[in-house]
C-alpha positions as CSV (number, residue, x, y, z in Angstrom):
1,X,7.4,45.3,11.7
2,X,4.3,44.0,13.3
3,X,2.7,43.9,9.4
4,X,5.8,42.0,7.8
5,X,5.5,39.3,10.9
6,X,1.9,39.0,10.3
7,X,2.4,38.4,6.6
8,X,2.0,34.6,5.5
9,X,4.3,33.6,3.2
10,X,3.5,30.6,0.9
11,X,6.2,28.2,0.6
12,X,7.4,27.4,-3.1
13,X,9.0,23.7,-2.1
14,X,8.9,21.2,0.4
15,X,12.0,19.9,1.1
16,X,11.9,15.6,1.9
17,X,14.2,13.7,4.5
18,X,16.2,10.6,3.9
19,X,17.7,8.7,6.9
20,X,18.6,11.5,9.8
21,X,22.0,12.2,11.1
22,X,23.1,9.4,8.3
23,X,23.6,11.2,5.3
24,X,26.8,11.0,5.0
25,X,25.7,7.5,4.4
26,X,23.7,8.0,1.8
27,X,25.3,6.2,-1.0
28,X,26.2,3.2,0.4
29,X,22.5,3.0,1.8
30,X,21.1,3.2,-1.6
31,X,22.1,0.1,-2.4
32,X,20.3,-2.2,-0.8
33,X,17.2,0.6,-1.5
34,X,17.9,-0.5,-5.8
35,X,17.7,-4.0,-4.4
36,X,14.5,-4.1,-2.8
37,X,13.6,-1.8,-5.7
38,X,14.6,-4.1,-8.3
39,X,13.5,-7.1,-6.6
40,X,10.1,-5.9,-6.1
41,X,9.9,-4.6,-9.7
42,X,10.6,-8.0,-10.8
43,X,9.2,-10.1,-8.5
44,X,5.6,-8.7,-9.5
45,X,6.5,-8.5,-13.1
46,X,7.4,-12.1,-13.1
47,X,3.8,-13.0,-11.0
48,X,2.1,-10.9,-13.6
49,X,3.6,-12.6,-16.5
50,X,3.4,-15.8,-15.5
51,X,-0.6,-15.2,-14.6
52,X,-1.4,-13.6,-18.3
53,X,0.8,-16.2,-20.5
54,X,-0.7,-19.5,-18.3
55,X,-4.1,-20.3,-19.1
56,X,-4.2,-22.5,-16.3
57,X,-3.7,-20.0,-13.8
58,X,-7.0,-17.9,-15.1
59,X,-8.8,-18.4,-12.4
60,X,-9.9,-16.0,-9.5
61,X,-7.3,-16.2,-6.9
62,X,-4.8,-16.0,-9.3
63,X,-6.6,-12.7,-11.4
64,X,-6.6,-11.1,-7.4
65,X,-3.1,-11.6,-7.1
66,X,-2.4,-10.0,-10.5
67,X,-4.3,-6.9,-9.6
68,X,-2.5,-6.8,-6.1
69,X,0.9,-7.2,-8.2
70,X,0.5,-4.3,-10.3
71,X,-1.1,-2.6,-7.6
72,X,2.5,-2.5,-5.7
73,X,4.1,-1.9,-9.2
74,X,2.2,1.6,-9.3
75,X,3.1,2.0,-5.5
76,X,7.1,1.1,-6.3
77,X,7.2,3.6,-9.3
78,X,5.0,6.5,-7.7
79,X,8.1,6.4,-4.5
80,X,10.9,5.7,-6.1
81,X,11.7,9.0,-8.4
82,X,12.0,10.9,-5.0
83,X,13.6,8.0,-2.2
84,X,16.1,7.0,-4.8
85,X,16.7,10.8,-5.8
86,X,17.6,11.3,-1.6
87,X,19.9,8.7,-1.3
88,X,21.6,8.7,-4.6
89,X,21.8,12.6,-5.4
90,X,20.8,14.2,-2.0
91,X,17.6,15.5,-4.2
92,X,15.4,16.9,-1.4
93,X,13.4,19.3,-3.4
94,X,10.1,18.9,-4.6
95,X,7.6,21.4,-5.4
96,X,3.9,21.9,-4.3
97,X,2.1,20.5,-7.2
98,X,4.6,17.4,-7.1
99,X,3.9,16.3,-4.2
100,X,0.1,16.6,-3.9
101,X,0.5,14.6,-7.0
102,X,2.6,11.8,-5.8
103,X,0.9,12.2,-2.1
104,X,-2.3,11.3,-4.4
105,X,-1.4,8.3,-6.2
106,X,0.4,7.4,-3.0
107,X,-3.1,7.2,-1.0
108,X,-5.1,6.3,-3.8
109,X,-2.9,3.1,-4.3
110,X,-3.4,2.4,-1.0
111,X,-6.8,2.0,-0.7
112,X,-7.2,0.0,-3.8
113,X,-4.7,-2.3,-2.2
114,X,-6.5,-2.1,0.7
115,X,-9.7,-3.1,-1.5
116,X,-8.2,-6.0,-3.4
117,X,-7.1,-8.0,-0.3
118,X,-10.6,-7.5,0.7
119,X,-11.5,-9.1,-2.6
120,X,-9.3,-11.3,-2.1
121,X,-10.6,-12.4,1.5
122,X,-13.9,-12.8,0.1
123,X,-12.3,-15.1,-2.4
124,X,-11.0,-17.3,-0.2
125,X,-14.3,-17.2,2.1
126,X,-16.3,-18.6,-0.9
127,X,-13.6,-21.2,-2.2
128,X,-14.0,-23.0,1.2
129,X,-17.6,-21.8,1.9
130,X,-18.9,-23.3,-1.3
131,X,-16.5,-25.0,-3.4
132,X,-18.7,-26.0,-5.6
133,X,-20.5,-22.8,-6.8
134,X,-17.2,-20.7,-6.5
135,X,-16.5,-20.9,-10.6
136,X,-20.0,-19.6,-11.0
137,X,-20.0,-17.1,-8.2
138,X,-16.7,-15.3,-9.2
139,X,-16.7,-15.3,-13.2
140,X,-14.1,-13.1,-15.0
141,X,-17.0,-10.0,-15.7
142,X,-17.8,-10.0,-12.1
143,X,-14.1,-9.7,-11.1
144,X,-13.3,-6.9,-13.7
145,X,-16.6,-5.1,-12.3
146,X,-15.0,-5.5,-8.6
147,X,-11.7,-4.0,-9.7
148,X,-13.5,-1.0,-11.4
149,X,-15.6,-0.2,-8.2
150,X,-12.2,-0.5,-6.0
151,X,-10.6,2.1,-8.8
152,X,-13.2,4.3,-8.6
153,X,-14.1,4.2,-5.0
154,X,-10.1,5.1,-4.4
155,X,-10.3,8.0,-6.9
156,X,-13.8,9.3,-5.7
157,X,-12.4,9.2,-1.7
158,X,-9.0,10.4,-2.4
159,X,-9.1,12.9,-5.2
160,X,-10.6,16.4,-2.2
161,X,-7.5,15.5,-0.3
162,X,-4.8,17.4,-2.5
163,X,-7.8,20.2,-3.7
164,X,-8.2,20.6,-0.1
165,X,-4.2,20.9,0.3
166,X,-4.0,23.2,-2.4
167,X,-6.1,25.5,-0.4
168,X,-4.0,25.8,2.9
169,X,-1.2,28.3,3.2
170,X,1.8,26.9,4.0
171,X,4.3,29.2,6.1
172,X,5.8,27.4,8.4
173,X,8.5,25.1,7.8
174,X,8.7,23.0,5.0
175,X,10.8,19.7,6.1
176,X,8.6,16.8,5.5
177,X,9.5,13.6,7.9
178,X,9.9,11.4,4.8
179,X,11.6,10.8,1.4
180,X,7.8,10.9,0.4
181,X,4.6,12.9,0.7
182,X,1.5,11.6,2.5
183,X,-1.4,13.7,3.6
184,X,-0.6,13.9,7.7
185,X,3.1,15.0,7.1
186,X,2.6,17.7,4.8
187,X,-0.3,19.2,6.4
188,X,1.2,19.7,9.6
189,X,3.3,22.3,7.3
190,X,0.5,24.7,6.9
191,X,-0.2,27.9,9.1
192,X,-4.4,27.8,8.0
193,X,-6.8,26.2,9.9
194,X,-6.6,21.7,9.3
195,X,-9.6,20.6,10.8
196,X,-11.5,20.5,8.1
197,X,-8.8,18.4,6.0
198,X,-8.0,16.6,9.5
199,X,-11.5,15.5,10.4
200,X,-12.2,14.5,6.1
201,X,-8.4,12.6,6.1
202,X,-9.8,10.5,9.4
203,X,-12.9,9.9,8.2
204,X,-11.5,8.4,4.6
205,X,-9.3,5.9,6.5
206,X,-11.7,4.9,8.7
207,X,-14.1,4.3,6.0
208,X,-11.3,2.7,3.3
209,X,-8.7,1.5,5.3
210,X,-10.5,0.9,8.4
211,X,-13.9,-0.9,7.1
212,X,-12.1,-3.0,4.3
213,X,-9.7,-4.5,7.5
214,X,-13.0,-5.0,9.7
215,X,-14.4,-6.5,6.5
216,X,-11.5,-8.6,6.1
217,X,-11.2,-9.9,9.9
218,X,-15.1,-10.7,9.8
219,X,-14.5,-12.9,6.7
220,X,-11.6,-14.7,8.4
221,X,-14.3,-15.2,11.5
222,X,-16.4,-17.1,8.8
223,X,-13.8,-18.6,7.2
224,X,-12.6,-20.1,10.6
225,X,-16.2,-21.6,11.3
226,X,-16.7,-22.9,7.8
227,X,-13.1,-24.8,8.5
228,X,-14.2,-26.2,11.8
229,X,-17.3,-27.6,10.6
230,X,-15.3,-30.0,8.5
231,X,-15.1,-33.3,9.9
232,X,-11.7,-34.4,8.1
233,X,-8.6,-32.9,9.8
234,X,-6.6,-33.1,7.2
235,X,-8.8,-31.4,4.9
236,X,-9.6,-28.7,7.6
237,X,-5.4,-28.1,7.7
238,X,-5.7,-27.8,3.5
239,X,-8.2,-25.4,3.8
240,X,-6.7,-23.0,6.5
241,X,-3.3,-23.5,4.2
242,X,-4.4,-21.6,1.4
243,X,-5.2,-18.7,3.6
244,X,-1.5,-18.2,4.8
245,X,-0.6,-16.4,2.0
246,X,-3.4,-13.9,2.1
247,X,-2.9,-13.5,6.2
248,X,0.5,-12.4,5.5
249,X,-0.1,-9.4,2.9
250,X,-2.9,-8.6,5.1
251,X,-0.3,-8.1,8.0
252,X,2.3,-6.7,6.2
253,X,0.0,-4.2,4.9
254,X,-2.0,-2.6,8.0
255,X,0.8,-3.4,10.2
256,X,3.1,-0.7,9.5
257,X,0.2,1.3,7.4
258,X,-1.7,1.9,11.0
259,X,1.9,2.1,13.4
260,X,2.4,5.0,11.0
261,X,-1.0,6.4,11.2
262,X,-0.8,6.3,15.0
263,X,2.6,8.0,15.4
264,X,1.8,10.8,13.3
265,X,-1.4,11.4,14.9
266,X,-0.5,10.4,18.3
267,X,3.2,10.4,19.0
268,X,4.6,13.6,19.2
269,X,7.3,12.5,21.5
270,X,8.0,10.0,19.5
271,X,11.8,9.2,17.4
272,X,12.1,10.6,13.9
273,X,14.0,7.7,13.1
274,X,11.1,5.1,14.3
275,X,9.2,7.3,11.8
276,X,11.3,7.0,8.8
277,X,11.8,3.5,9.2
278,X,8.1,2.7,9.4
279,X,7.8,4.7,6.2
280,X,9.9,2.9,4.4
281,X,8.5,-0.7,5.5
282,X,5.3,0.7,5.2
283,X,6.0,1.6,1.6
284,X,9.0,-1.0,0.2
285,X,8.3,-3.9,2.5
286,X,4.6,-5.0,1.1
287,X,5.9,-5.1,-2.7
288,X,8.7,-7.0,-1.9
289,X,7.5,-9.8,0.0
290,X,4.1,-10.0,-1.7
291,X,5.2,-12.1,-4.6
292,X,7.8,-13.7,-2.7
293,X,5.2,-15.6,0.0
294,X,2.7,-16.1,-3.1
295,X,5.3,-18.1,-5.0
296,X,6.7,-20.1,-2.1
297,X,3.1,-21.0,-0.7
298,X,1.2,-21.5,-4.4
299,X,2.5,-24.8,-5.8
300,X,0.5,-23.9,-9.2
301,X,2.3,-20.7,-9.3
302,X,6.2,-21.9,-8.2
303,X,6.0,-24.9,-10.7
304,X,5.3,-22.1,-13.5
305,X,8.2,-19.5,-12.0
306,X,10.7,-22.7,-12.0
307,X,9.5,-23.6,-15.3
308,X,10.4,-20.3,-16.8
309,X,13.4,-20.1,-15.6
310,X,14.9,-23.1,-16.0
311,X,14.0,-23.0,-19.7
């Protein structure tokens, strides 16, 4: 008996969670989960078509919000196959190789959103900073060479994280706390030794996540003295204007991103259902509002949308 106990057997699935103790539920909660689905799937579709067929909006604010558009796109479509599959079919299952799949894309997509709003905080910093320059400083090669380093920064930070997964055994039980995988849920499941993942998971968000938002609250800092030194006030309040939009996908992006992080490293007391609804803000709320502040802040940008769609 004592050698069958001390056997580790390796789990073939993990099984995901939808909304606990509301299952019953289910079906009439996936609707409003399409909605925000298919109104982020549009709403960043529409930005993105908008950007590409207007010339006029070629320019680098406009080629940031683009990237931070399909950016979310890839984030909507890498969650959707298993939240909808939850709530529409009760589809729980996914196996071991899945999920280190999708909890890869999942992180890597983060950190290159993560990257671009840094990018686009810079942006900003040298449209005020030096207005007359900023055509000059930010030309369309040196943007494309930015998005390639935040590509390949994500992959080259992210890609150990599921090898190192792979690696653990994974006996204990297999009920993940979302209709997702990330990296702290699903190694909590395995019976091998974590630090080593633990310690390299920390250390990549501190270093991705945590520098770019340091980085970006820096550039705000300089952004806020550049603004003061300008002697007219209303000029100073159409300056700090074309920062609201950026300020609010920063916020709606760390916010919930680092209230998750905390609770799963932190809060072991803490309400499952405080969990799963900070996973699904964290992952659905960004996408969707992203393209909805852009379009009601950028004048440029609404009187192109409105266009369309009244023709």
């Amino acid at each position: 008996m004592s050698a069958v106990n001390d056997t580790k057997f390796n789990v073939a699935v993990f099984l995901l969670t939808g909304i606990t103790g509301q299952e019953d539920l289910h079906l009439w909660i996936s609707i409003p989960f399409c909605l925000m689905y298919g109104i982020s799937i549009l709403g960043n579709a529409v930005i993105l078509f908008i950007i590409k067929t207007d010339p006029s909006l070629h320019e680098p604010m406009y080629i940031f919000l683009s990237m931070l558009a399909v950016t979310d796109l890839a984030l909507l479509i890498s969650t959707m196959p298993t939240t909808l599959g939850i709530v529409l079919f009760n589809s729980r299952e996914i196996s071991l190789n899945a999920c280190f799949a999708q909890l890869f894309f999942i992180h890597l997509l983060e950190c290159i959103e993560s990257s671009v709003l840094l990018l686009m905080a810079f942006d900003r910093f040298i449209a005020i900073r030096a207005p007359l320059r900023y055509p000059s400083i930010l030309t369309l090669p040196r943007i494309g060479k930015m998005g390639q380093v935040c590509v390949l920064r994500g992959v080259a930070v992210i890609l150990p994280l599921p090898i190192l997964l792979q690696r653990l055994q994974y006996c204990q039980s297999n009920v993940l706390s979302h209709c997702y995988c990330i990296n702290q849920d699903v190694m909590k499941m395995a019976c091998s030794d974590i630090r080593v993942i633990s310690i390299y998971g920390l250390s990549v968000a501190l270093l991705t996540v945590g520098l770019d938002s340091l980085l970006i609250f820096l550039s705000y800092v300089m952004i806020l003295a550049a603004v003061l030194s300008i002697t007219s006030h209303a000029e100073c309040l159409r300056a700090l204007n074309t920062c609201i939009s950026h300020l609010c996908a920063v916020l709606l992006f760390y916010m919930p991103m680092i209230g998750l992080s905390v609770i799963h490293r932190f809060g072991e007391g803490s309400s499952p259902l405080l969990q799963i609804l900070l996973g699904y803000i964290y992952l659905l709320v960004p996408p969707l509002m992203n393209p909805i502040v852009y379009s009601v802040k950028s004048k440029h940008l609404r009187a192109r949308i409105i266009r369309v769609f009244v023709k």
